[in-house]
TISE-134674 format. One line per 10 residues: for each residue x, y, z of C-alpha. Coordinates in steps of 0.2 Angstrom, whole numbers, padded with zeros to 4 digits. Layout:
BEGIN
X Y Z ~ ...
END
This chain:
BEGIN
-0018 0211 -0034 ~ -0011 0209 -0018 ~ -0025 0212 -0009 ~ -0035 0199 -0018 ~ -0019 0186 -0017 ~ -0020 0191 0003 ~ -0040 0189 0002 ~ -0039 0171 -0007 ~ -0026 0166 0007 ~ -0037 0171 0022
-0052 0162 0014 ~ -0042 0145 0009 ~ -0035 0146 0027 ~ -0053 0147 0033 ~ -0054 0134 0047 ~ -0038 0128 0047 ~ -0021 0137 0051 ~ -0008 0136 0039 ~ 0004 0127 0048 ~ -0008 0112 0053
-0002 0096 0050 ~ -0021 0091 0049 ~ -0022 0074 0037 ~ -0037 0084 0028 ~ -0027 0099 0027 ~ -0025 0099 0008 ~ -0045 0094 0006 ~ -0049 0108 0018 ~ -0041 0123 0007 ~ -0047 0114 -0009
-0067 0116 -0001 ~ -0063 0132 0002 ~ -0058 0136 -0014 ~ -0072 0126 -0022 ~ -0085 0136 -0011 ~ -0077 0151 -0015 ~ -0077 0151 -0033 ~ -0096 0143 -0033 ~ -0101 0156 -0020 ~ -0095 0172 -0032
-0101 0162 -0049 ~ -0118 0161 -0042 ~ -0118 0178 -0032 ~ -0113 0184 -0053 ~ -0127 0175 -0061 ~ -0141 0181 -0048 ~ -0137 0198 -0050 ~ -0138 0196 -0069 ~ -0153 0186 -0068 ~ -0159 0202 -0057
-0155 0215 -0069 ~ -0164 0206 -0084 ~ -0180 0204 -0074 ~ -0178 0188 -0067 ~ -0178 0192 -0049 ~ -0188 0178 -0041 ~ -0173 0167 -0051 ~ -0162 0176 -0043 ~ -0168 0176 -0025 ~ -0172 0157 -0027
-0153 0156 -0033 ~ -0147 0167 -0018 ~ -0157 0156 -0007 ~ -0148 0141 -0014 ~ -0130 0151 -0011 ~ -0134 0154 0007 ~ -0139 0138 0013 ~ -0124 0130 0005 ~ -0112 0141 0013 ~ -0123 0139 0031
-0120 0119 0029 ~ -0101 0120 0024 ~ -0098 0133 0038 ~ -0098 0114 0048 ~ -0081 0113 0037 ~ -0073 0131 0047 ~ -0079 0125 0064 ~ -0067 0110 0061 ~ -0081 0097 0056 ~ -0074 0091 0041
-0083 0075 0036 ~ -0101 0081 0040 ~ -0098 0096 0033 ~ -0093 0091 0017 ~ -0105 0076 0017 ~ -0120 0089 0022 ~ -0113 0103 0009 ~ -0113 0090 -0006 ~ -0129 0083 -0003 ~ -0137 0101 -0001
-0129 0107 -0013 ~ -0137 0091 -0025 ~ -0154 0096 -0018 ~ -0155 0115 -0021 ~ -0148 0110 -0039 ~ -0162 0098 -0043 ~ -0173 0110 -0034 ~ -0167 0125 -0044 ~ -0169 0115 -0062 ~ -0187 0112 -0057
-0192 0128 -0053 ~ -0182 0136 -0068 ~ -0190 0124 -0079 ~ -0181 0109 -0090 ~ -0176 0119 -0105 ~ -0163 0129 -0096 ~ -0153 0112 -0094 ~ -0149 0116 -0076 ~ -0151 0098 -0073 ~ -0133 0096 -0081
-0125 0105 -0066 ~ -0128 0090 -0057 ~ -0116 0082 -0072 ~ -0103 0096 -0069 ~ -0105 0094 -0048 ~ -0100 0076 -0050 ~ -0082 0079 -0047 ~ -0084 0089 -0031 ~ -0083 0075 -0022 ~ -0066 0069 -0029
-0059 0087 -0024 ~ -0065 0087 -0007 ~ -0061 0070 -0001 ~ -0045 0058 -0001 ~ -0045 0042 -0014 ~ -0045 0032 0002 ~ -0062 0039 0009 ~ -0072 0030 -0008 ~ -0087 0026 0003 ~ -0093 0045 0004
-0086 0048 -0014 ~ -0099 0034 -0020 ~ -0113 0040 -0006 ~ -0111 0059 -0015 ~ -0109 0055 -0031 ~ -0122 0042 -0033 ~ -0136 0056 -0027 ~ -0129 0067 -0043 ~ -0135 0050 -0053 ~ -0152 0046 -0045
-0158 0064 -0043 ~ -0153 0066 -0062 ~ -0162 0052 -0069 ~ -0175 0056 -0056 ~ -0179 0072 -0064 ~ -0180 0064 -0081 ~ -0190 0050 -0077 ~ -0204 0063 -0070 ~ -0201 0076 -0080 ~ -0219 0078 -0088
-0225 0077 -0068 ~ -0212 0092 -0066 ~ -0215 0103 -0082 ~ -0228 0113 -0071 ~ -0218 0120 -0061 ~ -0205 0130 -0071 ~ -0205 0148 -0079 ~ -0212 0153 -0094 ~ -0204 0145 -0110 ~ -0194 0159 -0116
-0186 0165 -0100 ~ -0180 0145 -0098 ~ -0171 0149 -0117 ~ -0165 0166 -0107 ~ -0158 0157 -0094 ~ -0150 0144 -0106 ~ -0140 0156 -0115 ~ -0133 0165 -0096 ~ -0131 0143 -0090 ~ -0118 0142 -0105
-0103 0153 -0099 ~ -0106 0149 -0081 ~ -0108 0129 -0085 ~ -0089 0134 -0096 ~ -0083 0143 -0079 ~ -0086 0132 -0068 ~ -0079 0116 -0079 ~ -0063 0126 -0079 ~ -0062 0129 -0063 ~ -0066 0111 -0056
-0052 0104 -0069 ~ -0042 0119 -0062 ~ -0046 0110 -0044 ~ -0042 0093 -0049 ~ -0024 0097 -0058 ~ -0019 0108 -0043 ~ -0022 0092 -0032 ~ -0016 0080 -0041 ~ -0001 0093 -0043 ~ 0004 0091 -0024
-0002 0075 -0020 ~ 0014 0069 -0035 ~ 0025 0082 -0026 ~ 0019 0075 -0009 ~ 0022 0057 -0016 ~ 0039 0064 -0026 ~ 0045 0071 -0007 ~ 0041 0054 0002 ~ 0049 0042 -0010 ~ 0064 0056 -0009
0065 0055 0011 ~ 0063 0034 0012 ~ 0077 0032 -0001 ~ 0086 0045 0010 ~ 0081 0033 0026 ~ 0084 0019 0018 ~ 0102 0025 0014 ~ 0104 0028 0029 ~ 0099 0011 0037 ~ 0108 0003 0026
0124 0012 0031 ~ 0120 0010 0050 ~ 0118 -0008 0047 ~ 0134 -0011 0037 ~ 0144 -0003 0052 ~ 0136 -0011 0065 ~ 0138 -0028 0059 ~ 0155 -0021 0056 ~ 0156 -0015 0075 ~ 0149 -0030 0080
0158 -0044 0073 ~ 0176 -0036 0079 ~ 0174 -0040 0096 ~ 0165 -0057 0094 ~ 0178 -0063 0084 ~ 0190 -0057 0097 ~ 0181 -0067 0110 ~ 0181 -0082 0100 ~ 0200 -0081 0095 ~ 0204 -0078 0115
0192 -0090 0122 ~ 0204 -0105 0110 ~ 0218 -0098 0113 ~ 0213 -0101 0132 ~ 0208 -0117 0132 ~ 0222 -0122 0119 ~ 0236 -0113 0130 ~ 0229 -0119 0149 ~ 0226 -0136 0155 ~ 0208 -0135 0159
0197 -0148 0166 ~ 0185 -0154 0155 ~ 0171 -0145 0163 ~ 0182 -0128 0159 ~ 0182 -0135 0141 ~ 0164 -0137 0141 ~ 0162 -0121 0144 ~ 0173 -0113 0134 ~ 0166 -0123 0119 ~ 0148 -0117 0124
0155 -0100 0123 ~ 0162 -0102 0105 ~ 0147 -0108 0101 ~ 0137 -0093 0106 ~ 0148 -0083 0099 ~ 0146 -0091 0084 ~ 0128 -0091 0082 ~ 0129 -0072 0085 ~ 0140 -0069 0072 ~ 0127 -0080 0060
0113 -0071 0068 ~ 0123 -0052 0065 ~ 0128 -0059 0047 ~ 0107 -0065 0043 ~ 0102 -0047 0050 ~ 0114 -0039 0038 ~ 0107 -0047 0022 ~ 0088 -0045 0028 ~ 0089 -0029 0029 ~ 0101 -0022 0016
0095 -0035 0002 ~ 0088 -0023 -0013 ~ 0074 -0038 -0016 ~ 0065 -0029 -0029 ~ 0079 -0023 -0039 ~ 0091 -0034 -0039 ~ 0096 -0038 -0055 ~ 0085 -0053 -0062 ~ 0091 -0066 -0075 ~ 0086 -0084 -0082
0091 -0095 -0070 ~ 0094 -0114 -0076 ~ 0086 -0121 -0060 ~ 0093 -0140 -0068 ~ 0111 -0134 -0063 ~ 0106 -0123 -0048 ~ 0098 -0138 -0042 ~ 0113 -0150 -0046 ~ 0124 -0138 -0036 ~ 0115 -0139 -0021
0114 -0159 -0021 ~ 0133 -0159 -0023 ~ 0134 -0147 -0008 ~ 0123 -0155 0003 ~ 0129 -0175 -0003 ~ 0138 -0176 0013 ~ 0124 -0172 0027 ~ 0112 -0183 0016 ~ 0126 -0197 0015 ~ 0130 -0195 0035
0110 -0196 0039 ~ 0107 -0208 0026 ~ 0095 -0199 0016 ~ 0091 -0194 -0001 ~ 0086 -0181 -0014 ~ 0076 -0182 -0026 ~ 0074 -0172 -0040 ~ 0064 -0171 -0057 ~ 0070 -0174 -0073 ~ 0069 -0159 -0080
0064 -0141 -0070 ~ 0063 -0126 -0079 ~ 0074 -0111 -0080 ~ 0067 -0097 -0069 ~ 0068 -0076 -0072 ~ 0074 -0073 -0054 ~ 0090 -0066 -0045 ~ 0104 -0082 -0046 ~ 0110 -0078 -0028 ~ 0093 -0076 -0022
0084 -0092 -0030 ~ 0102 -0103 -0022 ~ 0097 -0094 -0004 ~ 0077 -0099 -0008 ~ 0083 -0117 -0012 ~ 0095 -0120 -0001 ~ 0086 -0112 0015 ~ 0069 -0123 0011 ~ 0079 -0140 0005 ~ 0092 -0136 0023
0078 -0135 0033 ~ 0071 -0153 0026 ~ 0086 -0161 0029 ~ 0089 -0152 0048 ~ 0070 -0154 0052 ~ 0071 -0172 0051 ~ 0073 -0188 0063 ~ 0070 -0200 0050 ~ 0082 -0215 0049 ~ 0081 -0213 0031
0076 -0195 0027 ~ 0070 -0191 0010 ~ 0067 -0174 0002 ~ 0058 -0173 -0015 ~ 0056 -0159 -0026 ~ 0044 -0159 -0039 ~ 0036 -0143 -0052 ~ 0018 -0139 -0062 ~ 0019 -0124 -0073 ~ 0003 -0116 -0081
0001 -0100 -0089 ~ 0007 -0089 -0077 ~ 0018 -0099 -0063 ~ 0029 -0111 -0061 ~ 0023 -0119 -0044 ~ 0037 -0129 -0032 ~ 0035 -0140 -0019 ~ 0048 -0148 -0007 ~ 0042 -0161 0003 ~ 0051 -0170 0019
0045 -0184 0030 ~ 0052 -0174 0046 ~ 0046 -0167 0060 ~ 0030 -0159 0054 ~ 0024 -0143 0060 ~ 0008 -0141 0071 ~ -0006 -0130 0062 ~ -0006 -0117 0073 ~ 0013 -0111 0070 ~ 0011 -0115 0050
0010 -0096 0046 ~ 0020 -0089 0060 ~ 0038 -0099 0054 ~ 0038 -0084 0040 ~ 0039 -0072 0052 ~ 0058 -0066 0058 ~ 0066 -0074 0072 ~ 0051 -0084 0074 ~ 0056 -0104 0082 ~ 0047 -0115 0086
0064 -0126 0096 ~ 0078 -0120 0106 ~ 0094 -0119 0098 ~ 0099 -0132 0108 ~ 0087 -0145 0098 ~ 0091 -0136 0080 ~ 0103 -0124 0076 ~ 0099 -0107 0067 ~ 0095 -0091 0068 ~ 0075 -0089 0063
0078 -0079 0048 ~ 0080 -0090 0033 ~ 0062 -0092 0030 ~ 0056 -0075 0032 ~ 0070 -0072 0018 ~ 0064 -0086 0010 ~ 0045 -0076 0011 ~ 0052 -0061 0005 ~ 0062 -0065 -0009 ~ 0046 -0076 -0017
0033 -0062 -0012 ~ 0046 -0049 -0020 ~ 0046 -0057 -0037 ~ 0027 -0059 -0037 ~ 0026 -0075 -0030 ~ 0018 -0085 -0014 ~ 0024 -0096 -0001 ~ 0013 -0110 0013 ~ 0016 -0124 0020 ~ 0002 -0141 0022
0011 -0152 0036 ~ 0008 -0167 0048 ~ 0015 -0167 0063 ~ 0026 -0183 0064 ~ 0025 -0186 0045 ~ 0032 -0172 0036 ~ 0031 -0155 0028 ~ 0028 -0148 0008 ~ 0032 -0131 0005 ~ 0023 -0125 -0008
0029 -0109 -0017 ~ 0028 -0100 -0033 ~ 0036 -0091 -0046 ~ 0030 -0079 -0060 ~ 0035 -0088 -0079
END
């Protein structure tokens, strides 16, 4: 037994070493097994087709056994693709070939039935363009040989060695069934253990992010607020001229929007997004809550904000749908060098989502930048011209899209902006 457990790993091995870290590495062994078990089932049915007379079956069989482990010998000198392409496909042809020859009562034909799921053994899901190219010749050489059958009855052998030949095709049609669902479970086996050991090792990873982000920002923000706190006790303990003070207040500032940027960062990348826990959200108050925050830099500018009479209540994350609504109704308000700025909310639900737009008569944004604002840090102004980090709407972007929603924006330059996003009902 150990020998053949030794000889079945030399074959599988055949043409790739077992340490490879080959993509097609898993694919490989599989063939290998594949033409290994087809190889000795045939090789077994020749030579019992030999000893009950038959032996031009048998060489015609043998013949078919040799040229398909010539064309996926292309597999062991490391061409993969065309050799596994050229096997199928010959493998099709001698099949179609064979149940000609034999004669259509020996149901040969149906191997090409059986052969259909050689192809999802030997390649990846991902490769679905040779899968359809090698199974589809199964199909049209199938319903080819039906479709002539009568122009191919001819050719076969003598009616009762095709019923000969039916009865030895049962147990060999029953072998290799089992050992093609023996091939399929074993792959799908390790490709769940592969997909089980990568979700395994990114939660690990992810952990581990997490942690390195939480004590940086940690790090981080102890000596900025360090600076800040020395840099005010400077100016408030020293008589500095008033270009001293403007320098020291720049600092501050910078210092500032570093410790906004450190804080941003932090919640962009530790934010579970998809598994945050979700609850109806009464979007009438949430929305409320915001105008009453945000009364005083509408007051200051003279602005308003308008909202509907009645919004809908929303299955989201609360904290998450004040960030979304807040950040995109901020932006509005900041983006906007209106004398009299208006921001209006409106909402449409069908059957499937509730869709929101905000609308402003700022600033506009140019065409070309309207999709890259979503990315992170992207600005399209200096901090000098607006504050902010560049992250609010890339979180904005990633909360919605988490949810199963989507996010754009339709702007003027000049006349204003709508964000439009959506949300799942």
């Amino acid at each position: 037994m150990k020998a053949i457990a030794r000889f079945l790993h030399w074959f599988s091995y055949i043409g790739i070493a077992p340490d490879s870290t080959h993509p097609d590495k898993k694919n490989i062994v599989l063939g290998n097994l594949a033409v290994f078990a087809l190889t000795v089932t045939f090789s077994l049915f020749a030579v019992v087709l030999w000893q009950a007379g038959l032996g031009h079956v048998s060489a015609l069989l043998l013949l078919v056994i040799g040229t398909f482990v010539v064309l996926t010998s292309f597999i062991y000198a490391g061409w993969y693709m065309t050799g596994r392409v050229l096997g199928i496909t010959t493998q099709n042809i001698n099949v179609f070939l064979l149940a000609v020859f034999l004669g259509y009562e020996t149901r040969v034909i149906d191997f090409l039935i059986i052969t259909t799921v050689i192809p999802l053994v030997l390649f990846n899901m991902s490769q679905k363009k040779w899968i359809a190219f090698c199974v589809s010749q199964n199909i049209l050489l199938y319903a080819a040989y039906h479709l002539f059958k009568s122009q191919l009855e001819g050719y076969g052998i003598p009616e009762a060695d095709q019923l000969l030949l039916y009865n030895l095709c049962i147990p060999v049609k029953f072998i290799n069934i089992l050992v093609a669902v023996f091939i399929i479970i074993n792959k799908r086996t390790e490709e769940e253990q592969y997909l089980k050991n990568a979700v395994t090792e990114l939660e690990r990873v992810n952990e581990g992010l997490r942690q390195f982000a939480y004590v940086t920002s940690h790090d981080l923000k102890t000596p900025l607020r360090n600076i800040s706190t020395y840099l005010q006790l400077l100016k408030r303990k020293n008589q500095l001229d008033s270009e001293s003070v403007e320098m020291v207040d720049s600092a501050v500032k910078s210092v500032k929007q570093l410790n906004q940027l450190i804080t941003d960062i932090f919640l962009y990348t530790t934010t579970d997004f998809k598994n945050e826990k979700d609850e109806w959200v009464d979007l009438s108050e949430l929305l409320q809550q915001i105008k009453a925050d945000t009364a005083a830099i509408f007051s200051e500018q003279h602005g308003q904000l308008l909202l509907p009479g009645q919004l809908p209540k929303i299955k989201m994350n609360a904290t998450q749908a004040l960030q979304v609504f807040s950040n995109l109704i901020g932006n509005a308000i900041k983006y906007n060098r209106s004398h009299a700025p208006i921001v209006k909310l409106s909402c449409l639900t069908d059957d499937q989502y509730h869709t929101f737009t905000i609308t402003d008569n700022g600033i506009g944004i140019e065409e070309k930048y309207q999709h890259q604002i979503f990315e992170l840090f992207k600005r399209l102004h200096t901090k000098e011209e607006y504050e902010g980090t560049g992250i609010g709407l890339a979180m904005c972007k990633k909360i919605i899209e988490s949810h199963g929603g989507t996010i754009r924006v339709e702007s003027t330059p000049g006349k204003g902006s709508s964000f439009i996003f959506t949300i799942p009902v």
